[in-house]
LORO-641989 format. One record per atom (N, C-alpha, C, O, CB): z, x negated, y negated; residue in three letters. Coordinates in nm, 3 decimals. Last residue first. Glycine has a CB too. Layout:
<recs>
         w         u         v   code
         Z         X         Y    ALA
...
</recs>
This chain:
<recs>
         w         u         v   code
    12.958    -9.600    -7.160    UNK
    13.047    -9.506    -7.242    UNK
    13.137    -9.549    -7.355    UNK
    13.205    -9.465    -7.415    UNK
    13.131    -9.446    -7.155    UNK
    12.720    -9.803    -7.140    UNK
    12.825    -9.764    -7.137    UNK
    12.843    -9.680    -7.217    UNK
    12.780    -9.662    -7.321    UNK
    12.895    -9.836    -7.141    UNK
    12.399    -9.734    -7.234    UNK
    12.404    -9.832    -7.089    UNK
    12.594    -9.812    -6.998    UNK
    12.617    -9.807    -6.877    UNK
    12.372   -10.057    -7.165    UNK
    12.295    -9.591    -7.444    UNK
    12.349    -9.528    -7.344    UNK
    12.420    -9.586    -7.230    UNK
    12.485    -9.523    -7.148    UNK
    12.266    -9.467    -7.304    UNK
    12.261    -9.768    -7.657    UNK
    12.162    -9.727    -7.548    UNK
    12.203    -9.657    -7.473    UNK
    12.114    -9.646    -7.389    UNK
    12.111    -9.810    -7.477    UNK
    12.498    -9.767    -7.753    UNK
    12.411    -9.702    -7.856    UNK
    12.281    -9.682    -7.767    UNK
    12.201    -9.593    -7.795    UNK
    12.387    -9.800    -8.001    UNK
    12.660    -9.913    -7.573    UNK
    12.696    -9.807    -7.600    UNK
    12.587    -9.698    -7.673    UNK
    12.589    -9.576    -7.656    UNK
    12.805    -9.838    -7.667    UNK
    12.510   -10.213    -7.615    UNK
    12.556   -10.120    -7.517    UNK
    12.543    -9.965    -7.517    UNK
    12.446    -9.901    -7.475    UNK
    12.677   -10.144    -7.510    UNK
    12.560   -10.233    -7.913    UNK
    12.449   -10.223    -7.819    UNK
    12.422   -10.154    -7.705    UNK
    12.340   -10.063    -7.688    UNK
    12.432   -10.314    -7.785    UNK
    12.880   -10.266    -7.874    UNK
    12.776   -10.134    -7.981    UNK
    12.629   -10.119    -7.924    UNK
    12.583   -10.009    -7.893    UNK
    12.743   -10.192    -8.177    UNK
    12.898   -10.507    -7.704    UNK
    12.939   -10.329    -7.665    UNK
    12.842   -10.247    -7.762    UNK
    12.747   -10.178    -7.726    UNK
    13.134   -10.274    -7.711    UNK
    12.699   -10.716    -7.628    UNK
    12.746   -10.626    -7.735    UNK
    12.740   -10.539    -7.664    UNK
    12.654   -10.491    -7.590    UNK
    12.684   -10.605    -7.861    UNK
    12.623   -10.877    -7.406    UNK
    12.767   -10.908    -7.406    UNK
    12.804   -10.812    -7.539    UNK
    12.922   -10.813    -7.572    UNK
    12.803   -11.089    -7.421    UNK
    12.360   -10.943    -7.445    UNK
    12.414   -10.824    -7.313    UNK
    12.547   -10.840    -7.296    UNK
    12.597   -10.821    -7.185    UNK
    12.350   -10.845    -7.152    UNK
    12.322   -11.090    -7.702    UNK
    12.299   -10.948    -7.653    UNK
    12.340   -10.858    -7.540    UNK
    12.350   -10.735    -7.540    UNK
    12.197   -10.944    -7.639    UNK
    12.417   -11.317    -7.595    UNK
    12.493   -11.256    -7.696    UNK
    12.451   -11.102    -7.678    UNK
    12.528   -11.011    -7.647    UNK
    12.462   -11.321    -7.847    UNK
    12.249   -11.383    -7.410    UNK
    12.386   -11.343    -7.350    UNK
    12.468   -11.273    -7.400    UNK
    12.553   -11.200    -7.350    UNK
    12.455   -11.426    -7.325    UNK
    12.024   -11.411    -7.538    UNK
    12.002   -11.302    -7.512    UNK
    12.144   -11.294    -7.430    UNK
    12.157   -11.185    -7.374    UNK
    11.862   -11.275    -7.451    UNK
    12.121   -11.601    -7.706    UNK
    12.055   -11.478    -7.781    UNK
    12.088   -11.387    -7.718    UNK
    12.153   -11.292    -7.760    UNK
    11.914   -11.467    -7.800    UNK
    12.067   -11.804    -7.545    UNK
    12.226   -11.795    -7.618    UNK
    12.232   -11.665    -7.657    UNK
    12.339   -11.607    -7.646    UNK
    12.260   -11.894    -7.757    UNK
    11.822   -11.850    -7.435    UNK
    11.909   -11.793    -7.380    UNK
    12.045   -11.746    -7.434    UNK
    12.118   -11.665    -7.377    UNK
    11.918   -11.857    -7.298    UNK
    11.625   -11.695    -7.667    UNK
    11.714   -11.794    -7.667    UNK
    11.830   -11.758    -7.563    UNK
    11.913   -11.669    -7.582    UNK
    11.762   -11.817    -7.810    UNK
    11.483   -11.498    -7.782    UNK
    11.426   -11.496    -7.713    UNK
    11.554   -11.638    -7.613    UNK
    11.542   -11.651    -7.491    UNK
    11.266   -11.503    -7.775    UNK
    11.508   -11.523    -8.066    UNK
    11.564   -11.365    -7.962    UNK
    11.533   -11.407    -7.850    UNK
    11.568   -11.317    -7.775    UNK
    11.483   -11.197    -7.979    UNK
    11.584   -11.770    -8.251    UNK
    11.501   -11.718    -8.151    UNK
    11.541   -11.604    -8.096    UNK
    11.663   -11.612    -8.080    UNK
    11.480   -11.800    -8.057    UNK
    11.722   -11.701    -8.603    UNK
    11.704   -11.712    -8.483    UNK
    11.642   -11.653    -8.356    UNK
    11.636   -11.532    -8.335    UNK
    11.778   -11.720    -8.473    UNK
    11.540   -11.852    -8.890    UNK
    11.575   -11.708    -8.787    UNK
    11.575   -11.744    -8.645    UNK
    11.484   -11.794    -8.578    UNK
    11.454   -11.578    -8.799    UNK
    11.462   -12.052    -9.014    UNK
    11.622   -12.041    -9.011    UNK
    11.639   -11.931    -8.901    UNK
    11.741   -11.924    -8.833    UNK
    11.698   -11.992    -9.171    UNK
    11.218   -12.126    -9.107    UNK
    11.260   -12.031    -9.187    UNK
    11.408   -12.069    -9.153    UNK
    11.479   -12.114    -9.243    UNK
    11.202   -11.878    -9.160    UNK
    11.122   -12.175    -8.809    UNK
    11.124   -12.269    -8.902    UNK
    11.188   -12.278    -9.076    UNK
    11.201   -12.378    -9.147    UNK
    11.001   -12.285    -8.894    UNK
    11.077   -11.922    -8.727    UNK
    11.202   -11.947    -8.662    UNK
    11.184   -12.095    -8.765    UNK
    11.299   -12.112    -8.804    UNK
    11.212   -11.951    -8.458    UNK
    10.899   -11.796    -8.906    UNK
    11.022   -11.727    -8.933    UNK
    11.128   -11.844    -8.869    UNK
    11.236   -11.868    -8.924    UNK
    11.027   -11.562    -8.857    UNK
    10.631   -11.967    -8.878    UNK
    10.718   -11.965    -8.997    UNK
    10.875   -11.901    -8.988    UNK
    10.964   -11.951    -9.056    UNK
    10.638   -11.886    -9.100    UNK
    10.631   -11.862    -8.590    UNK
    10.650   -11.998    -8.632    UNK
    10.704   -12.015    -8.772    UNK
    10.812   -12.072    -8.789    UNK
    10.524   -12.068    -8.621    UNK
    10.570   -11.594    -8.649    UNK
    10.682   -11.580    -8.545    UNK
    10.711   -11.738    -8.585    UNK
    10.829   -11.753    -8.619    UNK
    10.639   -11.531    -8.360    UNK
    10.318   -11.625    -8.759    UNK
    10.450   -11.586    -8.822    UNK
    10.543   -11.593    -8.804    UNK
    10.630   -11.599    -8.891    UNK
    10.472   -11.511    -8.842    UNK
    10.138   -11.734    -8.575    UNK
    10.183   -11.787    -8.682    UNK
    10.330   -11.768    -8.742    UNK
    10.421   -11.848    -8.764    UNK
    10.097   -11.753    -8.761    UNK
    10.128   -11.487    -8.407    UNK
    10.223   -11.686    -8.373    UNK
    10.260   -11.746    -8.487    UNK
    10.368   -11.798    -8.511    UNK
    10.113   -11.838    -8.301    UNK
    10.042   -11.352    -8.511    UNK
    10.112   -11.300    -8.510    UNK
    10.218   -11.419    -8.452    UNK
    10.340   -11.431    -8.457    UNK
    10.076   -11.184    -8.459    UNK
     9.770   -11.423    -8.551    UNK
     9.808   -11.424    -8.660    UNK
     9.979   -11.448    -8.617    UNK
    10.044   -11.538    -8.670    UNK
     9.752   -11.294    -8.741    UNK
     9.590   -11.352    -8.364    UNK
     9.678   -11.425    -8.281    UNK
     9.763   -11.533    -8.448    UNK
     9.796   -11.651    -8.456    UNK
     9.560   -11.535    -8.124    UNK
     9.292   -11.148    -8.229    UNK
     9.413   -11.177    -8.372    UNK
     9.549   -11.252    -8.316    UNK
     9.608   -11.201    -8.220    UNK
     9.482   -10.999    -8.453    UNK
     9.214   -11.051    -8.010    UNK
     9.213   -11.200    -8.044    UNK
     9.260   -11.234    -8.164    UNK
     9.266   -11.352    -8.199    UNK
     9.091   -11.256    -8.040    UNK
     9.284   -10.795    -7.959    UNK
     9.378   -10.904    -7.858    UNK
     9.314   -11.032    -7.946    UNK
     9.391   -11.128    -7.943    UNK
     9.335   -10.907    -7.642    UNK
     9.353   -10.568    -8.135    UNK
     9.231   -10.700    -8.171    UNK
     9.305   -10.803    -8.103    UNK
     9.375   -10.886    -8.161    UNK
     9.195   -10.752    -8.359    UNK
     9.513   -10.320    -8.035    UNK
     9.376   -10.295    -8.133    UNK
     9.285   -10.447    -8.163    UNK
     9.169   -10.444    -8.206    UNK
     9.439   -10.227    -8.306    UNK
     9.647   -10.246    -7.894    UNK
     9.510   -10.342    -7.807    UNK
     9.450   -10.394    -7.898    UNK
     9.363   -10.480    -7.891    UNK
     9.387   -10.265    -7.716    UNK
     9.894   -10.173    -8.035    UNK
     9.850   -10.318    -7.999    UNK
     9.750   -10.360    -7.947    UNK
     9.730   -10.480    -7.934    UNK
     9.914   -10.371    -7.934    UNK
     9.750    -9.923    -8.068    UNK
     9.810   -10.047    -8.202    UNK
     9.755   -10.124    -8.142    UNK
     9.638   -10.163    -8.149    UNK
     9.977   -10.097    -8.244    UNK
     9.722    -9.851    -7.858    UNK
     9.609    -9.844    -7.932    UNK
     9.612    -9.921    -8.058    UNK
     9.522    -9.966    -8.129    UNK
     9.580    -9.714    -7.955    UNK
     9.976    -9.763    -7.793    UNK
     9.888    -9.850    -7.721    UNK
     9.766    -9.895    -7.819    UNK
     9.746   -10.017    -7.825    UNK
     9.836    -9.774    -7.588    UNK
    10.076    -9.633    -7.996    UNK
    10.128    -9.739    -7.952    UNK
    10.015    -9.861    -7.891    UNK
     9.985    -9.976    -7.920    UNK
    10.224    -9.685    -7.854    UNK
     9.923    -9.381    -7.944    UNK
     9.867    -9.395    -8.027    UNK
     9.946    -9.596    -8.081    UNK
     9.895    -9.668    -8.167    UNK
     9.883    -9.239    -8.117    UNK
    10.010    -9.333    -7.671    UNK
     9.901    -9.340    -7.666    UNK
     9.829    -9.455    -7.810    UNK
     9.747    -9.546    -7.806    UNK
     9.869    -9.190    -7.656    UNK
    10.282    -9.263    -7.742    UNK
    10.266    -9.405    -7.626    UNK
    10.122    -9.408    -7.680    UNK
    10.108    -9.507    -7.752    UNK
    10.287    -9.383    -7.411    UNK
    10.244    -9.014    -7.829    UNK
    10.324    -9.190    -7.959    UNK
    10.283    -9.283    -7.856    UNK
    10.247    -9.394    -7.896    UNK
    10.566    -9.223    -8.003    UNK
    10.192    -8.890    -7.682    UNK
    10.080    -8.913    -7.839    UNK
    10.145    -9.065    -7.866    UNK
    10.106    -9.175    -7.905    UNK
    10.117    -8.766    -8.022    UNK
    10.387    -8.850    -7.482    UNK
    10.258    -8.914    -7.524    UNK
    10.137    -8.978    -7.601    UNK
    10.047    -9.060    -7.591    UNK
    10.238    -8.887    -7.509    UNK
    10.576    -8.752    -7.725    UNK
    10.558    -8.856    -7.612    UNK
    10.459    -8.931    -7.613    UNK
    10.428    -9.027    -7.684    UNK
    10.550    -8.810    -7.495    UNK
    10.433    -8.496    -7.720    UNK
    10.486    -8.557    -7.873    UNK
    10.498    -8.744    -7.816    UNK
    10.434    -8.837    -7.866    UNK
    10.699    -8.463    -7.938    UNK
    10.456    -8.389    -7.515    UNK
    10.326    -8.415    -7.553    UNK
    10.373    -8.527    -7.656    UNK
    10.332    -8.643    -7.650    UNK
    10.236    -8.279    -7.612    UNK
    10.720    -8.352    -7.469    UNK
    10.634    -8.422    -7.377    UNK
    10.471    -8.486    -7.456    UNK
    10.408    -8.591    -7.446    UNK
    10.608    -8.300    -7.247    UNK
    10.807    -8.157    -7.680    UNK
    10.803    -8.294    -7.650    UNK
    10.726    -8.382    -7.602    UNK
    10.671    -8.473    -7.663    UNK
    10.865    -8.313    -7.601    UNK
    10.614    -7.975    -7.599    UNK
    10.609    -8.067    -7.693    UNK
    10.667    -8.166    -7.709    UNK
    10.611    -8.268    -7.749    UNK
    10.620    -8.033    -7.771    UNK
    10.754    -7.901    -7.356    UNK
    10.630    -7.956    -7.317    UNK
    10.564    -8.008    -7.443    UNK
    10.465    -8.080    -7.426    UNK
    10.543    -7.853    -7.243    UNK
    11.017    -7.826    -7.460    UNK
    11.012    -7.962    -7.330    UNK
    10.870    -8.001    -7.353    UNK
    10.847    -8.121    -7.370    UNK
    11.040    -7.911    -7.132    UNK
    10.923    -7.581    -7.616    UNK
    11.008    -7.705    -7.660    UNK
    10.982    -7.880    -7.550    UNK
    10.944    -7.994    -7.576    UNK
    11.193    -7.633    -7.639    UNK
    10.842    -7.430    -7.359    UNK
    10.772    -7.471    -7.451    UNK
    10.828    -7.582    -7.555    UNK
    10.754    -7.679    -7.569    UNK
    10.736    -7.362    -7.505    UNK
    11.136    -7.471    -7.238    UNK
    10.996    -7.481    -7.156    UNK
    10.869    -7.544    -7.262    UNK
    10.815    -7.655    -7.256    UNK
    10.948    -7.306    -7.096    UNK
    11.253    -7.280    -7.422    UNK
    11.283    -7.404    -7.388    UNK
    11.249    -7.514    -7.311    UNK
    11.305    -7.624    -7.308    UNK
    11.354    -7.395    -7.366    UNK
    11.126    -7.063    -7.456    UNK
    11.074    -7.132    -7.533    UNK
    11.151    -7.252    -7.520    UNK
    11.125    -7.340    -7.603    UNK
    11.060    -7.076    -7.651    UNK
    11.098    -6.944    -7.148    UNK
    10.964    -6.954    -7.194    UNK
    10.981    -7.066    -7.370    UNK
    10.884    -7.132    -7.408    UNK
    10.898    -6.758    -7.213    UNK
    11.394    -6.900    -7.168    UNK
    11.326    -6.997    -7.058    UNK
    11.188    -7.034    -7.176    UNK
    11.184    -7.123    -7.261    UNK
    11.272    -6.896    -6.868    UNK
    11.383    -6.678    -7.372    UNK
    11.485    -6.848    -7.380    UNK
    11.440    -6.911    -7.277    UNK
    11.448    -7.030    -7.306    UNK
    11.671    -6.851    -7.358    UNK
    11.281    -6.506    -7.192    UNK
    11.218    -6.549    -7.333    UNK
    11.296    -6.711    -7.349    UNK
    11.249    -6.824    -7.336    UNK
    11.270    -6.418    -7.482    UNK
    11.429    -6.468    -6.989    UNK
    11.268    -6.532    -6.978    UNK
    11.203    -6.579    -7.105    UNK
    11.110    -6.658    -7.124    UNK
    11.162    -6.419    -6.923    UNK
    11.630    -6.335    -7.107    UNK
    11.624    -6.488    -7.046    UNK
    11.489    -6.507    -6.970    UNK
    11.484    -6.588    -6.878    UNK
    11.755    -6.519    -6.932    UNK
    11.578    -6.108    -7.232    UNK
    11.619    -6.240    -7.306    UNK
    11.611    -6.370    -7.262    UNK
    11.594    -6.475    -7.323    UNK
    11.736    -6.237    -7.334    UNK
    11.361    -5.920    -7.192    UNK
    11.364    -5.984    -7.108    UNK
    11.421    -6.087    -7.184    UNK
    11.341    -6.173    -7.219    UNK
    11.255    -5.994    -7.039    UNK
    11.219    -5.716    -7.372    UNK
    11.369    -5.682    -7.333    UNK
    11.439    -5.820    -7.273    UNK
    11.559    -5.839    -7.296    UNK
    11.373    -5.551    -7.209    UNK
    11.005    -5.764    -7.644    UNK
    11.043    -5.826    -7.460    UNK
    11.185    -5.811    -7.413    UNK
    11.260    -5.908    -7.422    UNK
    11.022    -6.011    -7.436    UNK
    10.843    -5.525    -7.813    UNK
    10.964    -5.555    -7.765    UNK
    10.950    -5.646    -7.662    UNK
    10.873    -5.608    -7.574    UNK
    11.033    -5.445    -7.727    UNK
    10.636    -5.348    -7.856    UNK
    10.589    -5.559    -7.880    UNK
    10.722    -5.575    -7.825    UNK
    10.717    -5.682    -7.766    UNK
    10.560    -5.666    -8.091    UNK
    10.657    -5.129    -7.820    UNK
    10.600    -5.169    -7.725    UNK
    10.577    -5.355    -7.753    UNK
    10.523    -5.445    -7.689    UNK
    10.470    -5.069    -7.711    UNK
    10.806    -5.080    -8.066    UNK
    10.874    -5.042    -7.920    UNK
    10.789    -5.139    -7.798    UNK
    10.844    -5.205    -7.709    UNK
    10.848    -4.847    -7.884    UNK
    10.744    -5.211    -8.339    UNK
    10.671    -5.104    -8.235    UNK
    10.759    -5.150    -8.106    UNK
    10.763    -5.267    -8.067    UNK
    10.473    -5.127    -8.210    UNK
    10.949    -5.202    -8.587    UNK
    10.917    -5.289    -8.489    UNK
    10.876    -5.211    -8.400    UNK
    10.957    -5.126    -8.364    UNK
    11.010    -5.374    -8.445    UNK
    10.942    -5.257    -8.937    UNK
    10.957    -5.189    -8.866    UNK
    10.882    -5.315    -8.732    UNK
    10.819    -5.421    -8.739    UNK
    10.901    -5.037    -8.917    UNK
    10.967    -5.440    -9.193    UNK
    11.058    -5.396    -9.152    UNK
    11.066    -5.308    -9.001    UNK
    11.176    -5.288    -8.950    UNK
    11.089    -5.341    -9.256    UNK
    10.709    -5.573    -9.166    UNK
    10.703    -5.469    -9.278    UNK
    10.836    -5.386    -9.239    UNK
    10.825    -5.264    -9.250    UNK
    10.551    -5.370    -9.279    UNK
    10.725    -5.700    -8.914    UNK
    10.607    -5.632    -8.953    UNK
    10.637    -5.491    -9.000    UNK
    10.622    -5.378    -8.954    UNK
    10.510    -5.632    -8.842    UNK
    10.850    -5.941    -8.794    UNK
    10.883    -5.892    -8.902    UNK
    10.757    -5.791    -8.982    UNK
    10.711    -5.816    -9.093    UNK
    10.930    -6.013    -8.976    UNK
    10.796    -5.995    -8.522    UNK
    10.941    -5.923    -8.555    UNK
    10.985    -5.876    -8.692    UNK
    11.085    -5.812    -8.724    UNK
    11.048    -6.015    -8.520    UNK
    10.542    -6.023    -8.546    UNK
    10.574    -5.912    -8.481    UNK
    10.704    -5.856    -8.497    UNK
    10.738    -5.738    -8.493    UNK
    10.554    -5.930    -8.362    UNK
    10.552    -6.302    -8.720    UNK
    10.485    -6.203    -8.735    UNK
    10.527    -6.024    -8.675    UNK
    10.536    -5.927    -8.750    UNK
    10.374    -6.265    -8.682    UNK
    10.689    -6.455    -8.483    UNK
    10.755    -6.415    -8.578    UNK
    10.654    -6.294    -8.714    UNK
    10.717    -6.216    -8.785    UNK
    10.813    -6.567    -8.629    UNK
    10.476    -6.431    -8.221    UNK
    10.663    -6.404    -8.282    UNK
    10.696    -6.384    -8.391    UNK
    10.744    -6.273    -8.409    UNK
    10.761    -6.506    -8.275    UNK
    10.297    -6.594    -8.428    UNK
    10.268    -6.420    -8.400    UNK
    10.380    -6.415    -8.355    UNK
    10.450    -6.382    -8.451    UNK
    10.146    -6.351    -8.295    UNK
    10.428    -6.875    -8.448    UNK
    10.371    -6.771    -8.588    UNK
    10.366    -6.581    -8.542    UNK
    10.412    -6.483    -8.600    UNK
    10.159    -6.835    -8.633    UNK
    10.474    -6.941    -8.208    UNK
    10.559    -6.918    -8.293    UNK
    10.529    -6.828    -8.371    UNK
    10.581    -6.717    -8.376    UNK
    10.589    -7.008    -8.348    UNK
    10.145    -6.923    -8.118    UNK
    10.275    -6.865    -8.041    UNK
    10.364    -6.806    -8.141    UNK
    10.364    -6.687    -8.174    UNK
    10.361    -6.981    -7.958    UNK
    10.037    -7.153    -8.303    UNK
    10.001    -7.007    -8.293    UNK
    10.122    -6.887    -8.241    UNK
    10.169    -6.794    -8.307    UNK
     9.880    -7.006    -8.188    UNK
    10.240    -7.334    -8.185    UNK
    10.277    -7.343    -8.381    UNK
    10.206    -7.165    -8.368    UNK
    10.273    -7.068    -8.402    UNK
    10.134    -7.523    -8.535    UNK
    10.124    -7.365    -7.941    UNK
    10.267    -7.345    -7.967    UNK
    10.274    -7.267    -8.087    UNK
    10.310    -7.150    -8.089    UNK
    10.345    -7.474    -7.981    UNK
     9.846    -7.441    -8.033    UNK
     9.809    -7.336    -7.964    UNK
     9.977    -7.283    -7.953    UNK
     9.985    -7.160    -7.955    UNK
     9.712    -7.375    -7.817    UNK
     9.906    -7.670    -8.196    UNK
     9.853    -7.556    -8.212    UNK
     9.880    -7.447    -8.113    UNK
     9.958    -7.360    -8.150    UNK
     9.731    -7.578    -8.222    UNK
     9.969    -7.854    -7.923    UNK
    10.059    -7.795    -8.012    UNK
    10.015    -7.680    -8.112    UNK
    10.093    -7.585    -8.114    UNK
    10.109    -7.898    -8.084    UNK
     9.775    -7.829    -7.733    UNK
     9.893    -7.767    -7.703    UNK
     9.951    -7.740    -7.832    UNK
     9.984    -7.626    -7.863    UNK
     9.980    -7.846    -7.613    UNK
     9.575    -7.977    -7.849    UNK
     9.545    -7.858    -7.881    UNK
     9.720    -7.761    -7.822    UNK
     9.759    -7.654    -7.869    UNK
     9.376    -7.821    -7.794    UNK
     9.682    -8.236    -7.912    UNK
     9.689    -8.164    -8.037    UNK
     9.666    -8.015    -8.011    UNK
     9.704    -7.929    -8.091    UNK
     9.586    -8.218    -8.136    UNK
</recs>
């Protein structure tokens, strides 16, 4: 969390400096276009990155959250007794690696 603040800060005084009351002190200038476009496509990557993490982290933390809750059989038993088919079924899963849209929507083919 503190990277991203400390980004969102970044952004804000950029854009603060470029707009200060129409005028622009010579000396806040960065002539340097392509260090700047490095520096915020760099900074972009490393929110991501973070953004990432957070979600794996906060993922993980779902599911550890009560290994002995085991509710979750239950349901999986009502659904396939329901009519829903197993995913898990070899038929399932041939059908699955035999969809193009699937395919394609993962990246796996063109």
């Amino acid at each position: 969390m503190k990277i991203f603040k400390e980004l969102s800060k970044k952004l804000n005084n950029n854009a603060k400096k470029a707009s200060n009351q129409g005028m622009i002190k010579p000396i806040d200038v960065d002539f340097d276009l392509s260090k700047n476009e490095f520096l915020d496509s760099l900074s972009k990557h490393a929110l991501k990155l973070y953004e990432k993490q957070t979600d794996i982290k906060n993922f993980t933390k779902l599911v550890l959250s009560d290994p002995e809750n085991l509710s979750h059989n239950d349901r999986v038993s009502e659904l396939l007794k329901s009519g829903v088919k197993d995913p898990l079924d070899k038929e399932q899963l041939s059908n699955l690696s035999n969809n193009q849209k699937l395919l394609r929507d993962l990246g796996l083919i063109d």
